[in-house]
Every structure is written in C-alpha cells, then in structure tokens.
ROGU-781318 format. One record per residue (C-alpha): x, y, z; chain; residue number from 1. Coordinates in steps of 0.1 Angstrom, whole numbers. Each point is the difference from the previous one (the first is absolute). Layout:
# residues N
r X=X	Y=Y	Z=Z	chain=A	n=NUM
...
//
This chain:
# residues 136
r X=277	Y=131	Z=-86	chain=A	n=1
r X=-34	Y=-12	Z=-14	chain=A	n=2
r X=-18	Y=-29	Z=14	chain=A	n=3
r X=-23	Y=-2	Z=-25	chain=A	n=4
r X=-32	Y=21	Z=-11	chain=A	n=5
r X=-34	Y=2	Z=9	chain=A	n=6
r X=-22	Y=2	Z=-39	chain=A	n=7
r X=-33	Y=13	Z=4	chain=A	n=8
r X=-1	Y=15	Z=-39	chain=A	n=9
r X=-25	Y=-26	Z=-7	chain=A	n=10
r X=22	Y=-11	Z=-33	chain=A	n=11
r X=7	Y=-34	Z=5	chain=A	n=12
r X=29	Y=1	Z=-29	chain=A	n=13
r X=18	Y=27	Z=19	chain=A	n=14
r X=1	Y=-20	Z=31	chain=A	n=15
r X=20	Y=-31	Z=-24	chain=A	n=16
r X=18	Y=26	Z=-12	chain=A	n=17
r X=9	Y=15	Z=32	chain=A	n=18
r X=5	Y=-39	Z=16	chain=A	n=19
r X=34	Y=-1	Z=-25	chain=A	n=20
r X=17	Y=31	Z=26	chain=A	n=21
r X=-14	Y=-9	Z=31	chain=A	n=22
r X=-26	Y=-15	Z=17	chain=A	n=23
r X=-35	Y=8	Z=0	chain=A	n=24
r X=-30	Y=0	Z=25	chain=A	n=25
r X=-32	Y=7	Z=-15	chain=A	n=26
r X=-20	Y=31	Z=13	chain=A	n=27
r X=-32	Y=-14	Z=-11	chain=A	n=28
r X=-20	Y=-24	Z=17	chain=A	n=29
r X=-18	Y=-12	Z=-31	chain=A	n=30
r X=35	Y=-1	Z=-20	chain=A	n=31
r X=19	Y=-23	Z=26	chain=A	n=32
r X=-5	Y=-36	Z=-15	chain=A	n=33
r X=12	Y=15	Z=-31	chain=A	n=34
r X=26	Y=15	Z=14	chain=A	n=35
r X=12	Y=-29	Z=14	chain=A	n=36
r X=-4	Y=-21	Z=-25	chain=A	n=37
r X=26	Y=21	Z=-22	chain=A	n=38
r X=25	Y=1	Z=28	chain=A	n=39
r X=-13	Y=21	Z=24	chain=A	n=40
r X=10	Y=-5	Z=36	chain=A	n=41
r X=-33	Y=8	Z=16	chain=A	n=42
r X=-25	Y=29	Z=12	chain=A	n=43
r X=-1	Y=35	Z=15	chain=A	n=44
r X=-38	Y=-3	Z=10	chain=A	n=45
r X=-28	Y=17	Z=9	chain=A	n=46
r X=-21	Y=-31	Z=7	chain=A	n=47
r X=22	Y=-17	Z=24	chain=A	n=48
r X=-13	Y=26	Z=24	chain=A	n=49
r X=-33	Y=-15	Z=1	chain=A	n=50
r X=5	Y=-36	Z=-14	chain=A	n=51
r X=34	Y=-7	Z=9	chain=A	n=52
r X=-3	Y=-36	Z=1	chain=A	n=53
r X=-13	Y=-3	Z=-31	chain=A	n=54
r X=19	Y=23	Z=-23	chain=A	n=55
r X=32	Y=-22	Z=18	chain=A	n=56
r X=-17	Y=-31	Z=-13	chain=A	n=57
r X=1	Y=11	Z=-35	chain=A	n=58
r X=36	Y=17	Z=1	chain=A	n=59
r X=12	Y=-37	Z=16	chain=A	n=60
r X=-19	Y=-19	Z=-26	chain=A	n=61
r X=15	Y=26	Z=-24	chain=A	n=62
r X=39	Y=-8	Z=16	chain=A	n=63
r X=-7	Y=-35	Z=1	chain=A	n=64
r X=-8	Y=2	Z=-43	chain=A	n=65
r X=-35	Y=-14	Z=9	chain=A	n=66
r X=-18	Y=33	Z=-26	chain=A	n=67
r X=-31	Y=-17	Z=-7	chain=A	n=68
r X=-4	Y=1	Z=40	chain=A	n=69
r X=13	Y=35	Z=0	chain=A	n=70
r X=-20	Y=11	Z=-25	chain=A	n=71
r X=-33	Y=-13	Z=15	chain=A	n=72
r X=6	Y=14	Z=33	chain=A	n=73
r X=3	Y=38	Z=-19	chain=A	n=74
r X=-29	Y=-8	Z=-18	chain=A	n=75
r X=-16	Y=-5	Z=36	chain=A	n=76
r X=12	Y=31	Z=12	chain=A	n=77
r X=-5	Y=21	Z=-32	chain=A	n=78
r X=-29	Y=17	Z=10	chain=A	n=79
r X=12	Y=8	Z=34	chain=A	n=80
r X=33	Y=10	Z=-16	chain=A	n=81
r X=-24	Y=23	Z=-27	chain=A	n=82
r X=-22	Y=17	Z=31	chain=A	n=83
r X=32	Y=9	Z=19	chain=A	n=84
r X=9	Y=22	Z=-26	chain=A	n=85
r X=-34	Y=13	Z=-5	chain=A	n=86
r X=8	Y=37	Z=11	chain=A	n=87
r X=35	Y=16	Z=13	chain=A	n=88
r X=23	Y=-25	Z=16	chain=A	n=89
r X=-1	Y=-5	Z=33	chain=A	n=90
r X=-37	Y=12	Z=1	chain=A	n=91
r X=-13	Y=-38	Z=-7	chain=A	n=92
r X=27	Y=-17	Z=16	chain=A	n=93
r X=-6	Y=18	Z=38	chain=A	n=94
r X=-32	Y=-6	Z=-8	chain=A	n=95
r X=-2	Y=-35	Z=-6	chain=A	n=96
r X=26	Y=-2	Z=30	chain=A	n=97
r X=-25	Y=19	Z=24	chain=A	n=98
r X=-29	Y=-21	Z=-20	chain=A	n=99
r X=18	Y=-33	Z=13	chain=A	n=100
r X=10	Y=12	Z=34	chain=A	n=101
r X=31	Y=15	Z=3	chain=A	n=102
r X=1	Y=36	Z=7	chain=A	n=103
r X=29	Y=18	Z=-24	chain=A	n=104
r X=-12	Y=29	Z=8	chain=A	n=105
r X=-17	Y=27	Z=-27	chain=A	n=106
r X=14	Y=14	Z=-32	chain=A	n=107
r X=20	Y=37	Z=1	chain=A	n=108
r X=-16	Y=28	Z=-16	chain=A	n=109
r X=-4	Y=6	Z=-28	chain=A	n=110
r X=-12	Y=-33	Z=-7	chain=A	n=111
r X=-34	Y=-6	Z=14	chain=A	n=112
r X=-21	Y=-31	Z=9	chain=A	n=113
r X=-10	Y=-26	Z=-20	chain=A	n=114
r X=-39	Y=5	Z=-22	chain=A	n=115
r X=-24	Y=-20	Z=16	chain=A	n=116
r X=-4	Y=-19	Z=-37	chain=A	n=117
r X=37	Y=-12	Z=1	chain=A	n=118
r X=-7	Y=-8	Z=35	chain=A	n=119
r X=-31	Y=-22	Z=-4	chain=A	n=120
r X=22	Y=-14	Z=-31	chain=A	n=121
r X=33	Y=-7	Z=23	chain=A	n=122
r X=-18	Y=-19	Z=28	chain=A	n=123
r X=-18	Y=-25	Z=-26	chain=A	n=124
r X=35	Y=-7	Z=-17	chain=A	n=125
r X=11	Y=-4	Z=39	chain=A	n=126
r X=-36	Y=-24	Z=5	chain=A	n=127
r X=7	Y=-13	Z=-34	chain=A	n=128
r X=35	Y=-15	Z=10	chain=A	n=129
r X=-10	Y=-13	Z=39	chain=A	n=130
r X=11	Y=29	Z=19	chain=A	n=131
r X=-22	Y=13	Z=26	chain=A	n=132
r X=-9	Y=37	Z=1	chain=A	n=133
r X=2	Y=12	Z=39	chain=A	n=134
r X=-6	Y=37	Z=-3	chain=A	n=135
r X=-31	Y=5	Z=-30	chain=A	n=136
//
C-alpha cells in the first residue's frame, strides 16, 4: 500500500537502489536534480516554501529531461537551499517565510529562534536571489 518513499539519507546510491521497489522523492533540496536524474519522480521540499516558483522550474526542467537546466537552477538556489538548513529545521524556513512576508507563525518550544548570524546570513541568500526582505 506504498506510494512511494520520501529519501532524505543523503546516499544518493540508496535512493537508485530504493528506485528498483518503488518510487522515490528526494528529501533534500540540494539532492533533487540528482534524484531525478536516476528516476526519481520529484521533491518533498523545504524551499518550495519560500521559492516555490523556482524550485518548480527546476523539477519541470528536471521532468521534461532538460538537466543541464535543472542543474543550473539548483546551483542558483544552493546557497539558499544550504542556509535553510543552517540550524534545526523549521527554524530557517519560518524565518525566511516571516523574512519575505508571510507570517507562519513561530517555532514550538524547545526549539528557539534563529542567531542573528544565520539571520543576517539568510536574508543576503534571500537579497542574493531577488527576493525582497519585508520584516528585517
């Protein structure tokens, strides 16, 4: 009764391996070309939250076999991908959702706020890519 698995190991060979059973999403941003480009069908994503248009632009590129477009719009994204991952998921990710305007609401203790450092480093990856901070 399995529709398929979400691999978030980080192993890219156990995702092909898992790919002969069932199918596979990739659980990491940074791993979905890849994925994909073994036979993956797609991504369970962190970034979509804040750059849903563009992480679909890459998985469509990705579904249409274009991988050298795929490939360049992760590249893009990498260090946006890298900084949302910076301290205890979802800590980055309501923050660069609250960073961009849209009010998720805070984290659940235990897990606290996000250091001003990873901060300062989220919103330039945000700058970096076009996307306006509202709330600095």
């Amino acid at each position: 009764n399995l529709a398929g698995i979400k691999e978030a190991s980080g192993d890219i060979s156990k995702a092909a391996r898992m790919m002969e059973y069932l199918p596979v999403w990739s659980g990491n941003d940074d791993q979905t070309v890849a994925t994909m480009a073994l036979g993956g069908c797609g991504i369970i994503s962190v970034a979509s939250n804040v750059v849903p248009e563009q992480m679909n632009a890459m998985v469509q590129a990705a579904v249409a076999g274009d991988y050298l477009l795929a490939a360049a719009l992760q590249r893009r994204l990498l260090p946006l991908m890298d900084a949302l991952f910076c301290q205890v998921n979802p800590i980055p990710v309501k923050a660069a959702m609250d960073m961009i305007g849209l009010d998720c609401g805070g984290c659940r203790m235990p897990l606290d706020t996000l250091t001003p450092e990873n901060a300062h480093h989220l919103r330039m990856c945000l700058d970096e890519l076009g996307i306006s901070a509202y709330n600095n």
